[in-house]
Each structure stands twice: as structure tokens, then as C-alpha cells.
N, C-alpha and C positions, 0 to 999 in steps of 0.2 A: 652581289657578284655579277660581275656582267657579262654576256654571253660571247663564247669566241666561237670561230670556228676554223680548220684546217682542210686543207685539201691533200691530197698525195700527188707530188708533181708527174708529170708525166716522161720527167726524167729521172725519176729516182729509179733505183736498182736494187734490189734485194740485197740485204747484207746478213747471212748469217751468222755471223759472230758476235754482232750485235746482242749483250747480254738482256735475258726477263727485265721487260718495265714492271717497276715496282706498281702492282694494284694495292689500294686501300679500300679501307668497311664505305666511304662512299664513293670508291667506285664501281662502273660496269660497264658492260657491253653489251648494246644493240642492237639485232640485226635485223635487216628490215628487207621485207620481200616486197612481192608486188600485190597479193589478196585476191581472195577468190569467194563466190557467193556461196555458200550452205545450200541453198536450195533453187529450184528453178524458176520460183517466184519471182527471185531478189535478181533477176538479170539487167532489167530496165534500170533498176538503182545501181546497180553494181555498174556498168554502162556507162552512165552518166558520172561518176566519180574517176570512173577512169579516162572520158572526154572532160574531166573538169566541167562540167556543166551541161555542154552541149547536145543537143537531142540526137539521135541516132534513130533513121526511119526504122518501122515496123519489123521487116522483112529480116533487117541485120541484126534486130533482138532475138525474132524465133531462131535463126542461121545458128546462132549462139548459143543461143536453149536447145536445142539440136545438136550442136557437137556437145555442149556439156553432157547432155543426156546419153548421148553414146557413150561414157565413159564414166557412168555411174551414178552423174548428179539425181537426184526426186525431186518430187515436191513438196518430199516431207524429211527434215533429217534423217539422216543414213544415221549406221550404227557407228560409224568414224567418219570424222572428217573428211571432206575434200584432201585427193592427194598434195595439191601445192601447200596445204594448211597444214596436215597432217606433217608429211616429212619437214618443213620447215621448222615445228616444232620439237619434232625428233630431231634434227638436225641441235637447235638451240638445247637440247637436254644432254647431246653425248657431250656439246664444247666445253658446258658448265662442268662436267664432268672432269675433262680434261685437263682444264686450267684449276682445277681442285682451291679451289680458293673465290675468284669476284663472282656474282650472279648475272645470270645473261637473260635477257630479256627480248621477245619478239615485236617487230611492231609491224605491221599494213599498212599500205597507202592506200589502199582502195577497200576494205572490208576488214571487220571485223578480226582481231585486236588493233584497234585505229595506233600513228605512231603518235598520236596525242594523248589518247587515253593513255597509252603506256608509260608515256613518258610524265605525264599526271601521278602515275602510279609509282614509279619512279621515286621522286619527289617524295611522298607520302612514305615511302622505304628509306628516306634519308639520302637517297645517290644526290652530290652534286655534280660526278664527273662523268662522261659517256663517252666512252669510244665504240662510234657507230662505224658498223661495217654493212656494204649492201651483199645481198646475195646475188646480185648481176655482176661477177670477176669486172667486167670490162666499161667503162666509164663512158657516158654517155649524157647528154642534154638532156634527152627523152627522160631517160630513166632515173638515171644518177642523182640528175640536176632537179628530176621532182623529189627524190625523196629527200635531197637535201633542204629542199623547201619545205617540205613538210616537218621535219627537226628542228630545223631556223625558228618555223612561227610556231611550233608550240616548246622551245625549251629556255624560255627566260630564266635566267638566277642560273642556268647550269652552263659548265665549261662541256666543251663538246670536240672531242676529237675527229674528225671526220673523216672515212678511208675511203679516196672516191672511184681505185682502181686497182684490184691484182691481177691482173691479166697474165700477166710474167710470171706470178710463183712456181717455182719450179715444182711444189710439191702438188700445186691441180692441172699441173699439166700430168706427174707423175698419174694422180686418181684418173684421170683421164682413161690415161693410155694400158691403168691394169683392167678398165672394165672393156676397151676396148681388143685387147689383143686375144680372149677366148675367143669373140664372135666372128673376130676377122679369121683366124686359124680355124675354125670351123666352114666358114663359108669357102674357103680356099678351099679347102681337102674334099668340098663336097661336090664342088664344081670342076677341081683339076685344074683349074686357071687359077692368075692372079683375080682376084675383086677391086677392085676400086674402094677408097673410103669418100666419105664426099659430111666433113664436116660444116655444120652450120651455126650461125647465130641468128636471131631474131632480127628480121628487116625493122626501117625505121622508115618514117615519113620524110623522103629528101629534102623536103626544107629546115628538118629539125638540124642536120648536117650541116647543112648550107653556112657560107660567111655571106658579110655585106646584106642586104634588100631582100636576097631570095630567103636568107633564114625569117623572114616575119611574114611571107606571105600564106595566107590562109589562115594565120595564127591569132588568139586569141590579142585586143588593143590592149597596149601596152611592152608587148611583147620585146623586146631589145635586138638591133642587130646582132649579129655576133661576127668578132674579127678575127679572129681565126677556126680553121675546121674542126671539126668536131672528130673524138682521139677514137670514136667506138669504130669504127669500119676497120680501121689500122690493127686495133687492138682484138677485135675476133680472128683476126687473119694468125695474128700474133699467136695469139694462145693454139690455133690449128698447128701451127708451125711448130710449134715448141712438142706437141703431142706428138707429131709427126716424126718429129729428131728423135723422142724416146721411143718409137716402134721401131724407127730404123734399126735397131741393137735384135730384132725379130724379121727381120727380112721388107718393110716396110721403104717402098723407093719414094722418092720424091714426083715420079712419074702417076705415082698409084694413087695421091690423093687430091681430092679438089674440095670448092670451100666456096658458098652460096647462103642468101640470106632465105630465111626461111619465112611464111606466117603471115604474110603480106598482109596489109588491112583488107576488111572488109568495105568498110567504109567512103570507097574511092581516095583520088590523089595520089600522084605514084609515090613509088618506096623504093631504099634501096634494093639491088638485083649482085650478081646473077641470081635467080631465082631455083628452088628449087625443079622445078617441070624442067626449065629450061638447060638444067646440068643434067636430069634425067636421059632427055632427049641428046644429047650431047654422047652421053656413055653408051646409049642401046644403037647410037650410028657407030660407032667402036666396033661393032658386033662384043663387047665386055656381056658376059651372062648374067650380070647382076651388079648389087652396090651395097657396100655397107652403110649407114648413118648415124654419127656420132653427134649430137648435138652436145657444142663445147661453150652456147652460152647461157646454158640452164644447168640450174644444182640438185633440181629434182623429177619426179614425173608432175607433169599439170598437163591441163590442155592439149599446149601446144605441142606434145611428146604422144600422149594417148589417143588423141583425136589425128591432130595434123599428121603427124609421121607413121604411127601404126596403124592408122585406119584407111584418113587422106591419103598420103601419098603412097602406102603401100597397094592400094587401087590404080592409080598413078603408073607405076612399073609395073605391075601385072600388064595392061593396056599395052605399056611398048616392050613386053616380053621380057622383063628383066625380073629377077628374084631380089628381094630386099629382106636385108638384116640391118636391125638397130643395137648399138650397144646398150647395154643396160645403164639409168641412171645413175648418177653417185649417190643421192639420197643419204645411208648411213655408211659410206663409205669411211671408213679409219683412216686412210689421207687425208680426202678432205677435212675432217675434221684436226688432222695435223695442221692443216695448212691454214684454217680456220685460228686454232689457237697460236699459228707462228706472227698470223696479223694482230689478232689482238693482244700480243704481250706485246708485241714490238721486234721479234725473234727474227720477222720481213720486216726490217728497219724500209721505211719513206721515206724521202725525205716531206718536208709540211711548208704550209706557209698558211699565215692568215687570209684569209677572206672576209672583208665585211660583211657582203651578202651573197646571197646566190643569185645563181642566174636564173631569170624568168628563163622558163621553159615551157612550152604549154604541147601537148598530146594533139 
């Protein structure tokens, strides 16, 4: 059997009338996050998988072993998992649940459950067919386009579905906006003003965006131009927007919210912006008493939630005298995991197209 692969156009449209795709005993579904290290040891390797290779100085390893460790990580296994580990996997238990019928499977690109091994495993279960779905809603070079290369070169003999964006499901914008709309009606009533919300998605290294020359600069040889832009910038805004529409039915103005990339590398070379400080600073010149933070391109807590937002940057506004609230993750959210199984039946029809290969993308 030879292997295919599809993409979700970036002009498909959710179709809900679209009846259940029929699953079979070998089919399943995939889901594949991004991986996190167990312990504080494994930073340096963990590091370098996520650079694909490339060494990363001293300083930006401990930086990292440093925010890990504020947020739980040891040097010796916890009693549970890493949170990105942790709920990813709970996450892939309620869907199984859900879809009451195909087996769903988790896989890593960068740590432990590798998407190789699993898809090895896989194989060994009888699955020939995989409808992989990322847990990043909104599509990306960076991100997208690695895990899909990581699926490409380890699933020979298997047909493979591939879902490379839901940015637009109406039903994670819905989870969105039920974790967000307690912390917003709280921070309102506390302060007697409007708050601001100020959603974010994860920055990316601007060449990885880039068309033409500037997408291969810095980049690992071999790397390919690419001739048009890249859909993640478009598609964070997207899904803010869409949250945004469902609060408005709760008094939420279009005036109230803004929308910044968060996480910036450590590692030098710039990233997309506006930047979180720099909307910061924007709101506390308002004279606005504070901000809410909803981050709309993450599915659970990790890091970049625990560390950067509730630790980092709620440091950050204290500084320029602003009060900060974050909405709580989706994690086991019963939405999401609606909206989870509306993509893997097919329930969010895409449209598809084949793809030979994927795009070099390199971190």
C-alpha cells in the first residue's frame, strides 16, 4: 500500500451536516503534540530535537531548566507527568471515549511517545489508516509542517489523512470563550471598569513566515523557498476573532480586545510581534487597570502558560501597575473534545487534496 497524504485547504469551511465518516477495526486517529522532557536532565536533548539538531549555548539551556523548574519539572520523575504530557494524554482518552468506537493514539515530536514509535506501534495493532490531527488548531510551517514530516517519514504501507488546520471550528472557539467569560466577568466586577482581553498565539521565527529568499535565511541547507505566506499569523487572529464574536452575546466590544504573539525565542533572530510587553505597555498608557489573557493557540497548560504567562509576564504588569487574569486552559474541556471528535469523523468536513510531500520546514 502506498502512502498518501492530505492536507485541509485553507479554504475549506466547516460543514456540519456532513454525516460520520465511516471508521474501520484498522482505522485510527493520531494526535500529535509538540513533547516535553520528564526531567531536568533531558533539557539539552530535548533542545536539540526541537532545533533539529542545532546546538543551543549554555545559558539558554539553564534559562529553560529554570522556567521548567518553576513549574514543577525535577531531576527525578514527578508523581505524573509533565503537564503538556499529562493533559495531552488525557485529552486523547476522553476522544477515544467519545468517538466510542476507532482507537486514538498520541504521538511527540520532540520527546517521548516519539510519532515514530507510535506509529511503529500502530502497525503492530493492525491500523492501516490514520487520520492525524495536530493539537496546534492553526496551521503553520513551523509547526504543522514538522509534524507532518515526521508522519511522512515514519508511515510507509499506511494511508494517512492529514488535518493541517481548524482554526475556524466554531465549536474551539465556543471552548474558548466558556473558559474565558467567568474570568473576564470577574475581573470586570472587581475593578468596576471594562478589562481588556488581549489574546495570544505562540510567535514564530519570521523567516519561517517569510515567501521568496527570506524564508531560507538562517535555515537549516536544503531548506526550500516558499511562494506564498504562511496561513498561522492570519489564522491566530482568526480564531481570536471568532472567540471574540461569541463573548460579544456577554457584553464583550470589539474595542476590548487585542491579540499579540507571545514566547518569543530565546535563542536570538527576530519573531513575529506585536509582542506581549509591548501590548502590555500599550493598555497600562490607556490608564485600563488591568488585562485578561487568554491564550487561543494552546490546548493545554505547558510552559509556555505556567511559566511565561502566570509567572513571566504576570511580573511584567505588576511593573507597569496593571492586575492580570488568565483564563483557565481547555485541557479536559467537553468542547474541545466535541470539536476534536467533529474533526476526526469528518462531522468539520475539509475540503483535502493530495500532497506528495511535505514542506521542509526547519525550527
Amino acid at each position: 500500500m502506498t502512502t498518501r497524504f492530505f492536507e485541509a485547504s485553507q479554504a475549506s469551511r466547516p460543514n456540519m451536516a456532513t454525516p460520520l465518516a465511516p471508521f474501520y477495526d484498522e482505522s485510527a486517529i493520531l494526535l500529535l503534540a509538540h513533547g516535553t522532557p520528564d526531567v531536568l536532565g533531558e533539557m539539552a536533548e530535548y533542545l536539540k530535537r526541537v532545533t533539529g539538531g542545532r546546538p543551543l549555548p549554555d545559558e539558554v539551556v539553564h534559562e529553560l531548566q529554570h522556567r521548567y523548574g518553576e513549574i514543577g519539572l525535577g531531576e527525578t520523575p514527578g508523581d505524573q507527568p509533565p503537564p503538556l504530557t499529562r493533559w495531552t494524554m488525557i485529552q486523547g482518552r476522553l476522544l477515544e471515549g467519545a468517538l466510542c468506537g476507532p482507537r486514538v493514539y498520541v504521538g511527540m515530536r520532540n520527546w517521548d511517545p516519539y510519532i515514530a514509535d507510535v506509529l511503529d506501534q500502530m502497525r503492530r495493532d493492525g491500523i492501516t489508516r490514520v487520520k492525524a490531527i495536530c493539537l496546534a488548531p492553526q496551521n503553520s510551517r513551523t509547526s504543522v509542517g514538522l509534524y507532518r514530516g515526521a508522519v511522512l517519514a515514519a508511515s510507509a504501507g499506511m494511508e494517512i489523512e492529514f488535518v493541517a488546520g481548524w482554526a475556524e471550528h466554531p465549536l474551539l472557539a465556543q471552548a474558548f470563550a466558556e473558559r474565558l467569560w467567568p474570568v473576564w466577568a470577574e475581573a470586570c466586577a472587581s475593578t468596576g471598569q471594562r478589562v481588556p482581553v488581549l489574546f495570544t498565539a505562540h510567535s514564530v521565527p519570521c523567516r519561517t513566515i517569510s515567501t521568496g529568499s527570506a524564508s531560507v535565511i538562517g535555515a537549516r541547507p536544503g531548506t526550500p523557498e516558499q511562494d506564498s505566506p504562511d496561513p498561522y499569523p492570519v489564522e491566530g487572529k482568526r480564531t481570536a476573532q471568532l472567540v471574540a464574536q461569541r463573548m460579544s452575546a456577554v457584553g464583550l466590544r470589539d474595542s476590548d480586545w487585542f491579540f499579540a504573539f507571545q514566547s518569543q525565542g530565546v535563542s536570538g533572530g527576530p519573531w513575529i510581534g506585536p509582542t506581549v510587553e509591548d501590548t502590555f505597555r500599550a493598555i497600562a498608557a490607556q490608564g485600563l487597570p488591568g488585562v485578561v489573557m487568554q491564550p487561543v493557540g494552546f490546548l493545554c497548560d505547558h510552559v509556555e502558560i505556567l511559566y511565561d504567562i502566570d509567572i513571566a509576564f504576570r511580573e511584567t504588569a505588576r511593573e507597569l501597575g496593571l492586575q492580570l487574569w488568565r483564563a483557565e486552559s481547555l485541557n479536559d474541556s467537553p468542547t474541545l473534545v466535541r470539536a476534536l471528535a467533529e474533526v476526526a469523523t469528518g462531522a468539520y468536513q475539509a475540503n483535502l487534496f493530495e500532497v506528495d510531500s511535505p514542506i521542509a520546514v526547519q525550527a
